[in-house]
C-alpha positions, -999 to +999 in steps of 0.1 A: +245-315-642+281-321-639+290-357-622+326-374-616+332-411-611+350-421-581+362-456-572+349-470-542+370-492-519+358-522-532+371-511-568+337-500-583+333-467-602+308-446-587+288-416-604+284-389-583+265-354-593+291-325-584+273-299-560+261-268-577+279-233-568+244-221-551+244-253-528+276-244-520+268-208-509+237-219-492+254-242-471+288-216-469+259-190-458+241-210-433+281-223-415+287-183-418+260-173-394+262-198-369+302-184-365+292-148-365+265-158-335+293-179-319+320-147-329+291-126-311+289-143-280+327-143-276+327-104-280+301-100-254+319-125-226+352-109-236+347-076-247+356-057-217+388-069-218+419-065-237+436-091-259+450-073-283+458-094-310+446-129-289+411-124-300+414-121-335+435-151-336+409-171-312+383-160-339+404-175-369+413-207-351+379-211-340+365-206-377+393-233-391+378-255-360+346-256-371+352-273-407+380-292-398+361-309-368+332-315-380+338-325-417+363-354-397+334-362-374+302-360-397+318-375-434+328-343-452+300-325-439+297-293-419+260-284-405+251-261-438+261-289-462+240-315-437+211-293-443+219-288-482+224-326-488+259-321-501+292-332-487+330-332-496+349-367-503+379-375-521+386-377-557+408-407-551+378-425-533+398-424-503+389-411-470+389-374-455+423-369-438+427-348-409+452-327-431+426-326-463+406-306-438+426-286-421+442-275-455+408-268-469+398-249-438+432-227-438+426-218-480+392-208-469+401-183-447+413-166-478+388-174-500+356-171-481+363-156-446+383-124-458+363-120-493+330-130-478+328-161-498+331-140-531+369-152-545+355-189-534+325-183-555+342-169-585+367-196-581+346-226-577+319-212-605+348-211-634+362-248-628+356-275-647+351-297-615+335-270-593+363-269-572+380-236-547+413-235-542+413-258-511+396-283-531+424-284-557+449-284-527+433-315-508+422-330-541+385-328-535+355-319-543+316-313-531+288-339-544+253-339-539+246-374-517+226-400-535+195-412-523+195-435-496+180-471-499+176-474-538+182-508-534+150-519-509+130-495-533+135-519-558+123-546-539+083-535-536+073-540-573+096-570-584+097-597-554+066-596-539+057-628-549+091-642-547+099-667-520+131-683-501+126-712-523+135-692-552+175-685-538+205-695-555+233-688-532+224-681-500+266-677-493+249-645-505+240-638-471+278-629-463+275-596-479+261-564-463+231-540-482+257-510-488+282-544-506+246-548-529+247-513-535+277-513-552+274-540-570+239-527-583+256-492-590+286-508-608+259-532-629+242-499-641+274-483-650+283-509-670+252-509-691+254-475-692+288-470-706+298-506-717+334-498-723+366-518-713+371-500-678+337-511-667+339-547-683+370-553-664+354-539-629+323-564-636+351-591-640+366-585-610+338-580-591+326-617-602+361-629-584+352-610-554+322-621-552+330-660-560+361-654-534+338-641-506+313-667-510+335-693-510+324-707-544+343-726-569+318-721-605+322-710-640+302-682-647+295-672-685+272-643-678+284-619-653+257-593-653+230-622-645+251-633-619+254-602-598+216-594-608+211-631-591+233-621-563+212-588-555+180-608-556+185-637-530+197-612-511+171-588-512+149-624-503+169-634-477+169-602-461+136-585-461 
């Protein structure tokens, strides 16, 4: 399965999988019917009248609407991709802008609206990064989302029998579970790749870490030091 690493705000590089071209039809299809009810129920209120060319562009606005509002209001997602588990974010790590979505919304028109989905497909299925044409334009692209939690999984097998006595810095305390996260995912990156990029985040993450907790110390080895970190806090917090 095809992934991309995206750097989080606090300067980790994150692995995400890339959504497949089917998850992205199911979740396209399922956003498609829910406009042609809504398109349906606008015909029948309206139909006796005439708009001439009002309605059709009511229709179009309405079907931009929909993906720009709620991929703003609901983090890249629209209600198919909620129920697929997928969602669009970023490639720069950065947030959705309200432009990112409209200009995704207005490509789509083209590529999935007039050509029932089929130029989107075609498009999407031949890129490297599985990305339509409004991706490329907003400089996105569709992930699967990770699993929730991975980090109080952990915690059932391996500190049972651990204890509040066994804490080293309990300045650990200052961070939240989604700041552990990232520092687990960037530990597991690390050993997974062990190049320079990923050295130099585990450095700097050290110095945030130190910084944060208001801690002057020396530390020779960084990976047991964020391990360390993650553990008091899982204690301290469960």
């Amino acid at each position: 399965m095809r992934s991309i690493s995206i750097e989080s705000s606090q300067g980790v590089l994150i692995d995400y999988k890339l959504s497949s071209v089917a998850a992205r039809f199911g979740a396209s299809f399922m956003d498609m019917i829910l406009y042609y009810i809504y398109a349906m129920v606008v015909a029948s209120l309206f139909g006796n009248f005439s708009f001439g060319f009002i309605l059709p562009v009511i229709y179009l606005l309405s079907f931009m609407l929909y993906y720009i509002l709620m991929e703003q209001y609901f983090g890249g997602q629209t209600i198919g991709k909620k129920v697929v588990k997928i969602r669009v974010v970023r490639v720069d790590g950065e947030p959705l802008t309200l432009v990112d979505s409209a200009m995704r919304a207005f490509l789509l028109l083209f590529e999935g609206f007039f050509t029932i989905g089929t130029l989107a497909i075609l498009i999407s299925g031949t890129s490297r990064m599985r990305q339509r044409l409004g991706d490329v334009a907003a400089d996105t692209v569709v992930i699967n989302i990770p699993q929730k939690n991975s980090l109080r999984l952990s915690r059932l097998d391996q500190l049972d029998e651990l204890s509040k006595d066994d804490v080293v810095y309990e300045a650990v305390k200052v961070f939240s579970e989604e700041d552990m996260l990232f520092i687990k995912t960037a530990i597991e990156d690390y050993q997974k790749y062990k190049d320079q990029i990923r050295a130099q985040v585990i450095e700097n993450l050290v110095k945030k870490c130190l910084e944060k907790m208001e801690l002057k110390l020396e530390v020779k080895n960084k990976i047991s030091f964020l391990k360390q970190l993650i553990k008091d806090y899982v204690i301290l917090t469960r």
